[in-house]
C-alpha positions, 0 to 999 in steps of 0.5 A: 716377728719371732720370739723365744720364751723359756722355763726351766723345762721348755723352749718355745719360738713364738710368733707373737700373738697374732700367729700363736706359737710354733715349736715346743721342744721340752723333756720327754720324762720317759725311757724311749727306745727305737729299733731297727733290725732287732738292735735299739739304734736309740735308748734314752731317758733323756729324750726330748719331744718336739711339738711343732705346728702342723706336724706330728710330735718327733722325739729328738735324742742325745747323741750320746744315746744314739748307736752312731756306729750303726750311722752314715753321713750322707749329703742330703741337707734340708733347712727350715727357717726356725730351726736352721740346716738339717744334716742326714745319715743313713742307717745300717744294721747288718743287712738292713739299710734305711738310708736318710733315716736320721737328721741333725742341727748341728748348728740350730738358729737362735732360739732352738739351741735346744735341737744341739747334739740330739738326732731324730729318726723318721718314725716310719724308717725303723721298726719298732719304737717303745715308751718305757716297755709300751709299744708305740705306734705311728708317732709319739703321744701328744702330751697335749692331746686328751682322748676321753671315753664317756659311757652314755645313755643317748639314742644314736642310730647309724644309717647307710644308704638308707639303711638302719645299719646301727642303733643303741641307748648305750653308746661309747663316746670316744672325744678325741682333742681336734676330731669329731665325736665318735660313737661306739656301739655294742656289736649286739646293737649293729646289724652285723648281716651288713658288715663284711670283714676286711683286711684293712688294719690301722694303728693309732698312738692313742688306741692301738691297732684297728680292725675295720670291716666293710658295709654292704647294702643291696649292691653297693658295698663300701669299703672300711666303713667301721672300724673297732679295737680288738684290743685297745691300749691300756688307757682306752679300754672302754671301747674294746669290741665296739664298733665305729661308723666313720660320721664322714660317710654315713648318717648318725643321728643322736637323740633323733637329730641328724649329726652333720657330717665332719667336712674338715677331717683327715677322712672327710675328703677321702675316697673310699 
C-alpha cells in the first residue's frame, strides 16, 4: 500500500518496504531554463525534480514561469495511478509547433499535491535547455546519481576479434552510478591504424557530447565500437581525449583477467 512521507524539502509516495520508494518530488535549487524557437517558454528559480522509479529525472515548473501565452490546451490526457490525469498543450513559437509538448496535474491524487500548478515539458520536444548558464543535455542531472573518474595505474587491454586493439598502465576509470566500469585509454596506447571515424555523436548529462569511431579488423568493421569526449563537461574533465571500448562488444582484460562483458545494460542487447 502506498504511503507518503514528507520533510520540508521533499514528497516521497512510498510503496512500502517491500517495493522501495516510487516518486521524489523535491527543489531543484537552480535557475532552469527551457527554449523552443529562440524564446525561454520556462525560466525559473523554482523549479522542482521529479525522480520517479524507471524513469529519467523531469523538471516540473510553476506555472507562473511558464510562457503559457505561447501554449494550447488540447484534448490529449493520460493518467498514472500515483499521480492522477495529466492534461496536454501544445506549444507554438512563431512558426515553430510542438504539439502535446507540455502536461499538467491539475488535480494530482493524494499525495503528489506537490505536481499542483507546475507544467513539465518532454524534454526532446524543445530546443535547448539550461541549468543556471550550463547547457544541459538529454534530460536533467540525477542529484542521486555520482560519476567518478579515477586515475590509475592497472594493466588493461582491449581485444576485438582477436586483435590487441588497445593496451596501457595508465588507464581512466570512469564509475558511473548503475553502469559497468568504463576504461579510458591515452589515444598513444590504442592501435588507431584500426579505428575509422564515424559520424555517430551522442549527448550524456553527465559529460557532454561523444564522438565515436569505428573498429575494422581484417573484413569486418564494427560500428561505434569507441567513443571519447572531445570536450567533457566541466566536472569530467579527466577523461578529455581518451578513448572508450564499449566492454559489451569487446574483450577487456584488466590486470590479466578477462572482464565479463555486461548482459544488463542499455547497449548489452544492441545491434551493432
Amino acid at each position: 500500500m502506498e504511503r507518503v512521507l514528507e520533510d520540508e524539502t521533499m514528497e516521497i509516495i512510498d510503496r512500502g518496504p517491500e517495493q522501495g520508494w516510487l516518486l521524489r518530488l523535491e527543489p531543484a535549487n537552480r535557475r532552469v531554463r527551457a527554449f523552443l524557437g529562440g524564446v525561454a517558454v520556462a525560466d525559473s528559480e523554482r523549479a522542482l525534480i521529479q525522480l520517479e522509479q524507471g524513469h529519467t529525472p523531469v523538471y516540473y515548473f510553476p506555472i507562473e514561469d511558464v510562457r503559457m501565452d505561447l501554449a494550447e490546451r488540447t484534448d490529449k490526457h493520460t493518467t498514472a495511478s500515483y499521480k492522477g490525469q495529466a492534461s496536454y498543450w501544445t506549444l507554438r513559437v512563431g512558426d515553430v509547433e510542438r504539439r502535446n509538448a507540455m502536461w499538467t496535474y491539475e488535480e494530482p491524487v493524494a499525495g503528489a499535491e506537490g505536481l499542483a500548478g507546475h507544467v513539465a515539458f518532454y524534454w526532446g520536444q524543445l530546443d535547448a535547455w539550461f541549468e543556471e548558464d550550463d547547457e544541459v543535455y538529454v534530460h536533467p542531472r540525477d542529484p542521486y546519481k555520482r560519476v567518478d573518474v579515477l586515475q590509475s595505474s592497472r594493466h588493461v587491454k582491449v581485444v576485438v576479434d582477436g586483435e590487441t586493439v588497445a593496451e596501457t598502465t595508465r588507464p581512466r576509470l570512469l564509475i558511473e552510478t548503475g553502469l559497468p566500469t568504463r576504461y579510458y585509454i591515452p589515444k598513444l596506447d590504442v592501435r588507431m591504424d584500426l579505428l575509422q571515424p564515424s559520424e555517430s555523436h551522442t549527448r550524456c548529462p553527465y559529460k557532454g557530447e561523444a564522438s565515436y569511431y569505428d573498429v575494422a579488423v581484417g573484413e569486418k568493421v564494427n560500428r561505434n565500437l569507441v567513443w571519447y569526449y572531445r570536450e567533457p563537461i566541466a566536472e569530467c574533465p579527466k577523461i578529455e581525449n581518451h578513448l572508450c571500448f564499449y566492454n559489451e562488444w569487446s574483450d577487456i582484460y584488466v590486470d590479466g583477467e578477462l572482464q565479463e562483458r555486461p548482459a544488463n545494460t542499455p547497449w548489452s542487447k544492441a545491434r551493432r
